[in-house]
N, C-alpha and C positions, 0 to 999 in steps of 0.2 A: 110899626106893624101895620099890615091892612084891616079892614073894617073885618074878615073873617074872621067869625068865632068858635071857630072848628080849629084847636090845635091839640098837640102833645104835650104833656104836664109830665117834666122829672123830676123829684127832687131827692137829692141825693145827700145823706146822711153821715155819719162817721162809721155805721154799723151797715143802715138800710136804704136802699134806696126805691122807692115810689113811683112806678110808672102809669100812665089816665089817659086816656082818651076823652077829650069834653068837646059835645056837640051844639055848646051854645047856652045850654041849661041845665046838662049836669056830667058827672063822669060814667065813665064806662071801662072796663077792660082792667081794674085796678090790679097790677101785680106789684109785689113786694119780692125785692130780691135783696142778696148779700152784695153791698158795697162793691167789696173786693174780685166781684165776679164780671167784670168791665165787660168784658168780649161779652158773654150771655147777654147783659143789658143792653148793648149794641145793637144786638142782635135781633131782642124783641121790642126793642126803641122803634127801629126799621120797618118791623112788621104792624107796627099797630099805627105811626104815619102812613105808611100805603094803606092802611084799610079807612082813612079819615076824607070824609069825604068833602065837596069844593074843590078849587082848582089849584087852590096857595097853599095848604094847611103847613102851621106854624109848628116851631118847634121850641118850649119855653122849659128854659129848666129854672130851678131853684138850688142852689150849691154850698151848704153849709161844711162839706170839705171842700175845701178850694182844689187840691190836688188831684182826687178822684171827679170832681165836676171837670175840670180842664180835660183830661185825658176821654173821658166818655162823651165832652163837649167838642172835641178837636175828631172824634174818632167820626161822630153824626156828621159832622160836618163835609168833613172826606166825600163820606158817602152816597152824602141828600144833598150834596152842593145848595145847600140851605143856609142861612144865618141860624147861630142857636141865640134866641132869646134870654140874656140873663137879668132875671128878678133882681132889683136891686142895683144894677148897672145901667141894663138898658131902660128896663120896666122898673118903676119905683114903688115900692110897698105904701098900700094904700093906708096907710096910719100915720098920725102925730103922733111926734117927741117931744118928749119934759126929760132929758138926759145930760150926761155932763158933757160941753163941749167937747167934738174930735173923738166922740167915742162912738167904737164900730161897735153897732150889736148885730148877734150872728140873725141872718135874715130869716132864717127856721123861726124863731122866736118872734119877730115881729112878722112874719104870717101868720103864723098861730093867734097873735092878738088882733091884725084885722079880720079874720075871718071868727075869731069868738066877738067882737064887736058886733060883725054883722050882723049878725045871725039875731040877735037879741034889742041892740042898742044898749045894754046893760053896763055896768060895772063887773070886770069880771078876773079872776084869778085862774091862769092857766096853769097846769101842770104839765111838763112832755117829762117821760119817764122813757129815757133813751140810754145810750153811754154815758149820756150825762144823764140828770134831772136836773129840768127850769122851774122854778115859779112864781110866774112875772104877774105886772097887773098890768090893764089897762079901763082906766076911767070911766063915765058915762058918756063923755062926749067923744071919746074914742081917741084919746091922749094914749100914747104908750110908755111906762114909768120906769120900765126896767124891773128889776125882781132881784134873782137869787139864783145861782148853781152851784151843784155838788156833783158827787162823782155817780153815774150811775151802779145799777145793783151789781152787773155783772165785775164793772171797774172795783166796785170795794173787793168784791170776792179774790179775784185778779188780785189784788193788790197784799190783800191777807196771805195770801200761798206764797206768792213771789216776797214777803219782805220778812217771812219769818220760817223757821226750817223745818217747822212740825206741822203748819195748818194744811190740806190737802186744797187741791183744786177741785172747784165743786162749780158746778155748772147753775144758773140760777132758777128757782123756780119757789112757788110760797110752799113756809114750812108746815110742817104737819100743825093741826092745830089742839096744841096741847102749850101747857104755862111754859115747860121748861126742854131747853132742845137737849135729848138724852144721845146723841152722839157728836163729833166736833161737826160734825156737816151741818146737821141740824140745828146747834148753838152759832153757826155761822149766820145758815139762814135767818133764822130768828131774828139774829142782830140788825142785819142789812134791810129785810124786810120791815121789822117794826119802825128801823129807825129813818127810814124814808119815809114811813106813815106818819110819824110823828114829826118832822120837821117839816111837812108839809103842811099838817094841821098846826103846828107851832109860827110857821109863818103867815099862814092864813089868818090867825089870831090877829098876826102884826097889822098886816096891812090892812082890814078892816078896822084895828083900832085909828091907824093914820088915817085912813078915807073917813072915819065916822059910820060907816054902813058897814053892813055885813053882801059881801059884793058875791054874786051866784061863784060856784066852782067847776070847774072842767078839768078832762084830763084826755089827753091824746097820746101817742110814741108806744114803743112797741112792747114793754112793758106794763105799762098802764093797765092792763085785764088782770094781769097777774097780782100787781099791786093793790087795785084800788075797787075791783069789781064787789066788793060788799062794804065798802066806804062809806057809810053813809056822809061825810065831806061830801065824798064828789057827785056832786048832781047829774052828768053827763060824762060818758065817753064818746068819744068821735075821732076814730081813725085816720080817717082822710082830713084832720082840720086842717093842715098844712098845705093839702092841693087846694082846699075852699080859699084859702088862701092867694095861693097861684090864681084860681080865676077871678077873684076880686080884684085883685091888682091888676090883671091884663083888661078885664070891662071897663076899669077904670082910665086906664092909659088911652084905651080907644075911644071913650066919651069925650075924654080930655082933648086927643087929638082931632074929633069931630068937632068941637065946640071953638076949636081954635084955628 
C-alpha cells in the first residue's frame, strides 16, 4: 500500500456487510447492508471511494465469506481499476497467536481481538453476536487465544422451524420479559435468548478462571443490542469493532512498511 491513510473499509459478513470511509483518524459514512445485496454494495462502495479524498485512496476489505467477498472484490475492481486490499492476505492482522498449528481463524474474529486490544491494552473477552456467536480471548500483551462458537440467534430459530414440523418460523428479537414464554414463539425466544446469555457468561466464567483474572467484557455484531444491552457482563458495545480493526492492521502494515 502507499503511505495514504485515506481508504475504504469493507467488511463483509455471512449476514452483513460494513461499509467506512476512514480519513486517517477515524471512520465516516458507516453503512450496514445485507450481504446478499452485492450490486447495492457495489454500488455505494463506488460512491463513497470517489468522495475520499488524496490522489490513490485505497480500497481494503475484510472477507469472513470468502464467496460474497470475492464477487463484491472482483466486481470493485472492474470498476476502480484499483487492487482491492485483502486483510489477512495482503495486510496481516495486527495481533499474536497462541493457536493450534495450520489453524485458519476467521479474520472477523482476530480483528475484533486487535482492535479490543487496542483500545485498552487489557485482557479482554469478545463477544460478536452475528450468524454465529464468538467468544474469544485475547491476553494482556495482545496474544490471541482463540475462544468458542455457536450457532447464532437467528440460526437456532432457523433451525428449530426447519428440523421439526410443528415449531413455526419466528424472526429474532428479545422476548417479552416475563419467567415463562406463554406462546411457542415466545418459549422459542426465551430459549435462544437466555441461552446465549448464559453461555456467554458460562464461558466468561472459564476463561477468567484459566487466565486467573477476571479479564474486561465486550460485545460487538449485529445482535449484540438485542442481546446484551442490560447485561450488566458486558462492559461495552462497539459496533464498528471490526473496522477499528481494519485500520489498526492497515497503520500497522504502513509503519511496518516505513520502518523497513
Amino acid at each position: 500500500m502507499t503511505s495514504e491513510h485515506h481508504f475504504l473499509a469493507i467488511t463483509v459478513g455471512n449476514s452483513r456487510t460494513r461499509l467506512a470511509t476512514f480519513d486517517g483518524k477515524e471512520f465516516h459514512n458507516q453503512t450496514p447492508l445485507a450481504t446478499c445485496d452485492s450490486s447495492e454494495i457495489v454500488e455505494l462502495a463506488i460512491q463513497l471511494w470517489k468522495s475520499l479524498e488524496g490522489e490513490s485512496p485505497q480500497i481494503v476489505m475484510a472477507a469472513s465469506n470468502d464467496s460474497a467477498g470475492k464477487e463484491i472484490a472482483a466486481a470493485l475492481a472492474d470498476q476502480t481499476s484499483r487492487q482491492i486490499w485483502q486483510i489477512g492476505t495482503d495486510i496481516p492482522v495486527a495481533v499474536g497467536l497462541h493457536l493450534d498449528p495450520e489453524t485458519i481463524t476467521g479474520t472477523d474474529r482476530l480483528l475484533n481481538a486487535a482492535a479490543a486490544w487496542d483500545t485498552e491494552k487489557l485482557a479482554t473477552i469478545i463477544v460478536d453476536a452475528g450468524t454465529c456467536v464468538t467468544v474469544d480471548f485475547i491476553d494482556g500483551e495482545g496474544t490471541f487465544h482463540g475462544g468458542a462458537i455457536a450457532p447464532g440467534a437467528q440460526m437456532q430459530l432457523a433451525a428449530m422451524h426447519s428440523g421439526t414440523s410443528a415449531l413455526p418460523e419466528v424472526d429474532f428479537s428479545a422476548p417479552l420479559k416475563e419467567a415463562f414464554g406463554k406462546n411457542t414463539a415466545q418459549a422459542m425466544l426465551q430459549g435462544v435468548y437466555h441461552g446465549i446469555r448464559g453461555m456467554v457468561r458460562q464461558l466468561s466464567e472459564q476463561y477468567a478462571s484459566r487466565y486467573g483474572a477476571y479479564p474486561r467484557v465486550i460485545a460487538t455484531g449485529g445482535d449484540a443490542l438485542l442481546l446484551f444491552e442490560d447485561d450488566d457482563l458486558i462492559e461495552q458495545i462497539i459496533p464498528d469493532l471490526q473496522l477499528q480493526g481494519v485500520a489498526i492492521s492497515v497503520n500497522h502494515a504502513m509503519s511496518m512498511e516505513e520502518d523497513g
